[in-house]
N, C-alpha and C positions, 0 to 999 in steps of 0.2 A: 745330474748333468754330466757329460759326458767329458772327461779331460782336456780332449782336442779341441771342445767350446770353450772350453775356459781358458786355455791357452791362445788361441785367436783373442778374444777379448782382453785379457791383458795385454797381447803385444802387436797383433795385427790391425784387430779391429776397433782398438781402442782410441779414446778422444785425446784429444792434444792434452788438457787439461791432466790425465792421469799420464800420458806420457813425460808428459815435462817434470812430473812428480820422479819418477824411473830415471831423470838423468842426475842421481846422485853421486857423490865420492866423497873417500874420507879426506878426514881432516887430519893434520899433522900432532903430534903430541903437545906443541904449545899452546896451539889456539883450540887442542881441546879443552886443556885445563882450564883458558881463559873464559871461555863460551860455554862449557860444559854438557858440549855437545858431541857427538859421534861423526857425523855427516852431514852433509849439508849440499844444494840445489847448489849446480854451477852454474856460473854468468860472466858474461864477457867482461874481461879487465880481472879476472884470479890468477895466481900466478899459480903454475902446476908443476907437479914432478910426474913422470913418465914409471912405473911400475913394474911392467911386463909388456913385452913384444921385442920390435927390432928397433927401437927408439927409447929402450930404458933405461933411465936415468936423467935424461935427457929434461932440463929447466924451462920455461916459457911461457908465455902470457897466451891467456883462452883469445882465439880469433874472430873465431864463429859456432856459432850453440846450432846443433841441428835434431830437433826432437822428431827428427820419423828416424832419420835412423841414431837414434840416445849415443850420439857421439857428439866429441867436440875437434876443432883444428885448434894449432897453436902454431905460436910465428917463431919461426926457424926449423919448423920440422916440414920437410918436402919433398919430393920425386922428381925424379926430370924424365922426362918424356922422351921413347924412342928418337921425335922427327925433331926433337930440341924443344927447350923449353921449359918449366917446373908445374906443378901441381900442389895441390894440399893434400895433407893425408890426415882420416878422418879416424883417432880414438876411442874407445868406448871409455865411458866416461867410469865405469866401475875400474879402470885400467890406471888410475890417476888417485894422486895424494894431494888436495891444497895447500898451501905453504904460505899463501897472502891469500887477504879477503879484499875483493874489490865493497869501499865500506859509503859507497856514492849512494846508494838508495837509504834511505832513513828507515823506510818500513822493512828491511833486510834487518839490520842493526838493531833496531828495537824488537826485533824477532826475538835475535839471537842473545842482547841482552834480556831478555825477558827468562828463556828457559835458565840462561846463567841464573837469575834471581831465584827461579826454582831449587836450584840444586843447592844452593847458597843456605836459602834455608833449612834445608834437610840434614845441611850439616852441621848447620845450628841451633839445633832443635835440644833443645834441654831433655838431660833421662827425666824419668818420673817421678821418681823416687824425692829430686830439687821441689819439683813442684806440689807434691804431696808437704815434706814439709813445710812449704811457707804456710800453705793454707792451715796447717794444723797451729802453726802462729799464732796467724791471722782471727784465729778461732779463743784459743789464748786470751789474745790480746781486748778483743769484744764481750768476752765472759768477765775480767776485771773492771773494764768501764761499767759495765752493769752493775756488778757489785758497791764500785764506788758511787753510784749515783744514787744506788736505792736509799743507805741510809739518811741520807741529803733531804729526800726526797721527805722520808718518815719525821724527821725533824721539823723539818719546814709545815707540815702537817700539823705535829702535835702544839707547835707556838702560836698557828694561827688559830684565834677565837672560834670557835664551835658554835655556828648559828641554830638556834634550834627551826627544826625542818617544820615549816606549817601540816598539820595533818589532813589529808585528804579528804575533805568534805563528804559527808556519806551522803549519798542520794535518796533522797526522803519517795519511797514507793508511792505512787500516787494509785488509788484502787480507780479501776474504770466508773465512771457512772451510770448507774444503772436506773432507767427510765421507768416510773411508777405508773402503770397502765391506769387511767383515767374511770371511774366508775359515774356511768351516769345517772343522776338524781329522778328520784322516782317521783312520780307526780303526784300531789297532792288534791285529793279531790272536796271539794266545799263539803259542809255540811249541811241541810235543809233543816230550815225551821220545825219545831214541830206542833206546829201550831193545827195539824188537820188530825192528829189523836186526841187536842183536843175537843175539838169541834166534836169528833163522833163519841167523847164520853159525855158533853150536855147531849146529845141527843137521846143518848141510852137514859 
């Protein structure tokens, strides 16, 4: 992309929403230490000190915020006009130091207390070297309890009466049954009289 696009998009062609982000200024040494912050979004009701231009030094309360062009007014700083009259003169707002937070918004405050909390604890952050020792303590301290419980433990064991354990019923195999195939009876056939060999030895 080509520079001159990019530079339109951040400052010409861009939405309110990032410009109003671009009307920042620092903050003064107290309320950085306090807030722990660098810079901060200006808003009607901050008190400002004047920087750099033909107005510097110059103390006063934000007038009017104007984010097409990232400038602010303040009340006492003016022009007077050829045909009579005054005007406002309009700062850019990188040209300015805060010195007072207008502190009326909640959701501003609890911004700004929140990064304070950050920073707060970073520098309360324990080396590592504290934290390695306790745990090595800690470790200490859970190996003794061990030890003093086990013999406690073996005691109490060997006083209480020794049931004798029933022994586990052995499982009596049972063989499959095996089916005796059936033989059938063979028939018996009469015998006849013999009474007709006799008959033919009277006849011989």
């Amino acid at each position: 992309m080509k520079p001159t696009k990019i530079r339109n998009r951040q400052l010409y062609q861009a939405p309110y929403h990032v410009l109003s982000k671009q009307l920042g200024s620092h903050l003064s040494k107290d309320l950085r230490q306090k807030y722990g912050t660098r810079s901060i979004r200006v808003t009607i009701g901050d008190t400002v000190r004047v920087l750099r231009g033909e107005f510097k030094g110059v103390d006063g309360k934000v007038k009017e915020v104007n984010t097409l062009k990232n400038a602010v007014t303040i009340e006492g700083i003016k022009k007077e006009k050829l045909k009579g009259g005054q005007f406002d003169v309009y700062i850019h707002s990188s040209n300015l130091l805060v010195t007072e937070l207008n502190t009326s918004d909640k959701w501003r405050t609890q911004k700004l207390e929140g990064t304070k909390s950050k920073v707060s604890k970073k520098k309360e952050a324990k080396p590592k070297e504290e934290i390695k020792l306790k745990e090595e303590i800690k470790l200490k301290e859970e190996i003794k309890l061990k030890e003093e419980t086990k013999p406690k433990e073996v005691e109490e064991k060997q006083k209480a009466p020794q049931k004798a354990e029933p022994k586990p019923k052995q499982e009596s195999k049972s063989k499959p049954a095996t089916k005796t195939p059936k033989v059938p009876k063979a028939k018996t056939v009469p015998k006849k009289p013999k009474k007709e060999s006799k008959e033919k030895k009277g006849e011989k």
